[in-house]
C-alpha positions in Angstrom: -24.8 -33.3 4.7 -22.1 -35.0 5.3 -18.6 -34.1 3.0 -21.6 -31.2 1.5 -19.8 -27.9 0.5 -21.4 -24.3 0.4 -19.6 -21.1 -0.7 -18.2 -19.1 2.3 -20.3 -15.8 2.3 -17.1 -13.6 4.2 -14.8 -14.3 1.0 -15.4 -15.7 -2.0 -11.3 -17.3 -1.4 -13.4 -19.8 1.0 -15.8 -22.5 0.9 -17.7 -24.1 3.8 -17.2 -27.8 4.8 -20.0 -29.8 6.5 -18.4 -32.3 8.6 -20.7 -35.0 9.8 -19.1 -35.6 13.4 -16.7 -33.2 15.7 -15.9 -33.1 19.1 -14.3 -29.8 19.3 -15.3 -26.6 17.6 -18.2 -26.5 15.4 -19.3 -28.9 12.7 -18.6 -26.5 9.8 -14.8 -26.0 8.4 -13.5 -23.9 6.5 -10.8 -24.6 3.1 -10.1 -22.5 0.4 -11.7 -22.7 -2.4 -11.4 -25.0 -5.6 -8.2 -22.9 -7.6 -7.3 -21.0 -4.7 -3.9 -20.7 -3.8 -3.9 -21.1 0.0 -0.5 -19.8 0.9 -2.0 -16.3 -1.7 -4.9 -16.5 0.9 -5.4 -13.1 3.0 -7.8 -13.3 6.2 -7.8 -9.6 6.0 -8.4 -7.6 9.3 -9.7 -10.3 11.9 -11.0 -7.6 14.5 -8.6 -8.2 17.6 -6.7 -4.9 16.8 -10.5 -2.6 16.7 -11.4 -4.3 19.3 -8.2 -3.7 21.6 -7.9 0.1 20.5 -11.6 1.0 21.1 -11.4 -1.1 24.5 -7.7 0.7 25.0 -9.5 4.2 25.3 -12.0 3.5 27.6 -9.1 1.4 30.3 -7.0 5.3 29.3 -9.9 7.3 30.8 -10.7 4.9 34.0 -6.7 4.9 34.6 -6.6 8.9 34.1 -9.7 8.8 36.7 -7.9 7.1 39.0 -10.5 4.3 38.5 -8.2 1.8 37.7 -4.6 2.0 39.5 -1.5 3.8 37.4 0.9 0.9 37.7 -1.8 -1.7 35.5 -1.3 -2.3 32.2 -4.0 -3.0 29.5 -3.9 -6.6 28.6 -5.1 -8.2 25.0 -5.3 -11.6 24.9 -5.1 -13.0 21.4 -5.8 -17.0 20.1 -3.0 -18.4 18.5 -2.6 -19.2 14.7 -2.6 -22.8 15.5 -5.8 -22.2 17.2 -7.2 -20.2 15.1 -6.3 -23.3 11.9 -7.3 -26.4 14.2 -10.9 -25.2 15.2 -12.1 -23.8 11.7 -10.0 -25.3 9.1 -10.4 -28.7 7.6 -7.7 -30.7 8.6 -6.7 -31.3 5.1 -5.7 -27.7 4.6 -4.6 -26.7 8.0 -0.8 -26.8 7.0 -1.0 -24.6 4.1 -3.2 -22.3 5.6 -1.4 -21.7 9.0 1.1 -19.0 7.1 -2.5 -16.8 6.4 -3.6 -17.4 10.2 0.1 -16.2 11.2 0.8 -13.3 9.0 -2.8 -12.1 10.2 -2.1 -12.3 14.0 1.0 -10.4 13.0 -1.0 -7.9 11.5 -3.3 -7.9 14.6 -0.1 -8.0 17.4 1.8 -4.8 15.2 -1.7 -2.5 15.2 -2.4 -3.0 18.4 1.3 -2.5 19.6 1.2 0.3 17.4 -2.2 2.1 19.4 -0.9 1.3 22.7 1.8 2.5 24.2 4.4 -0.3 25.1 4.8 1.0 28.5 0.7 0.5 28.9 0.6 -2.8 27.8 0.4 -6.4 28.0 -0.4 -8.9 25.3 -1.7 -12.8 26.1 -1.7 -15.5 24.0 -4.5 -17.7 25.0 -3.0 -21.2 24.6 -6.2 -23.4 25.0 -6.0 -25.8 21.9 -2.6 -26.6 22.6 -2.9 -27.4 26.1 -5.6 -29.7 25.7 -3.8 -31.3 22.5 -0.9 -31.6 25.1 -2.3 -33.5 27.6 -4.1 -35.7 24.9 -6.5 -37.4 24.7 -9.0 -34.6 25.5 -9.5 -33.9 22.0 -10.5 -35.3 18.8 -11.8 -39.0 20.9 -14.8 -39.5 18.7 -13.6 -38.0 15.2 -10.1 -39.9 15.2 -8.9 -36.4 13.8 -5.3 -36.6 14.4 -3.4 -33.2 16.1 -1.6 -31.6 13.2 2.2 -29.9 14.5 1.3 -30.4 18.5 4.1 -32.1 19.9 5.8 -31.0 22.7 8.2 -29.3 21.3 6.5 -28.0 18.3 4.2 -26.4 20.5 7.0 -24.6 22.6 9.0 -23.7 19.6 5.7 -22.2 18.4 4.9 -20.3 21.5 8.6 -19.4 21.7 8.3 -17.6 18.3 4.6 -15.9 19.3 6.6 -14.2 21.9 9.1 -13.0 19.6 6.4 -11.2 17.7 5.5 -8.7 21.3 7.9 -5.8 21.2 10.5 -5.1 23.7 8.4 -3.2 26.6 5.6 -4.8 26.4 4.9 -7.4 28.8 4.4 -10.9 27.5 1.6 -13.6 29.1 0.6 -17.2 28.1 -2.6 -17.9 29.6 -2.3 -21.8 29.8 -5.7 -22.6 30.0 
């Protein structure tokens, strides 16, 4: 099946790329579709913000029961973009997607900053993908798929700027992992 395509069933702005060897992620990658304008693509809600509000009113009652101590905040740890294009994009279309995988996590960061109170929260990027792209050559050794934008200082000017999207009063985390 290698190079095989299949339509995408979320969106009909996708199609589904069978890739015959990967050592990271999953075997099936995502581009847009044949006339598709990929910068014009919209990921639409990606469920991080549902998720964090339904999960935010259960952590409100256990804090107001004294369950959970008054001084914790409720933490939300969200993938990056660059995650989010490197595991389930083809590598082809990773650049021009990346602006659709940012403007949704934007989305995501300003619904769930907008549920939660900034003085009850604490949001986490997750920065798995680029730690391990970091410290190459843990990834991509069999596929010879090269890292797109993960040099050292790419990587921190990106983090620097997923900071900037967390709102003054909420507290900011990187989980390096």
């Amino acid at each position: 099946m290698a190079g095989s395509t299949t339509r995408s069933p979320a969106s009909p702005a996708w199609e589904a790329v069978q890739r015959p060897i990967k050592t990271q992620g999953t075997q099936v990658e995502f581009r847009p579709a044949e006339g598709v304008d990929p910068l014009g693509v919209d990921l639409g809600a990606l469920g991080y913000s549902d998720e964090a509000t339904k999960s935010s009113e259960v952590f409100t009652h256990l804090k107001a029961a004294g369950v959970i101590p008054a001084q914790v905040r409720f933490q939300v740890a969200l993938p990056t973009p660059f995650a989010g294009t490197q595991v389930w994009v083809e590598r082809e279309s990773r650049e021009a997607l990346t602006p659709s995988f940012e403007r949704a996590m934007l989305k995501a960061v300003g619904e769930v900053t907008a549920a939660v109170p900034a003085a009850e929260l604490a949001i986490q990027w997750d920065v798995c993908l680029e730690v391990g792209f970091w410290d190459r050559p843990y990834f991509n050794v069999v596929d010879d798929d090269p890292v797109d934008g993960a040099t050292q200082a790419a990587v921190l000017g990106k983090l620097g700027a997923l900071g900037d999207w967390v709102p003054a009063g909420v507290e900011l985390g990187y989980h390096l992992c």
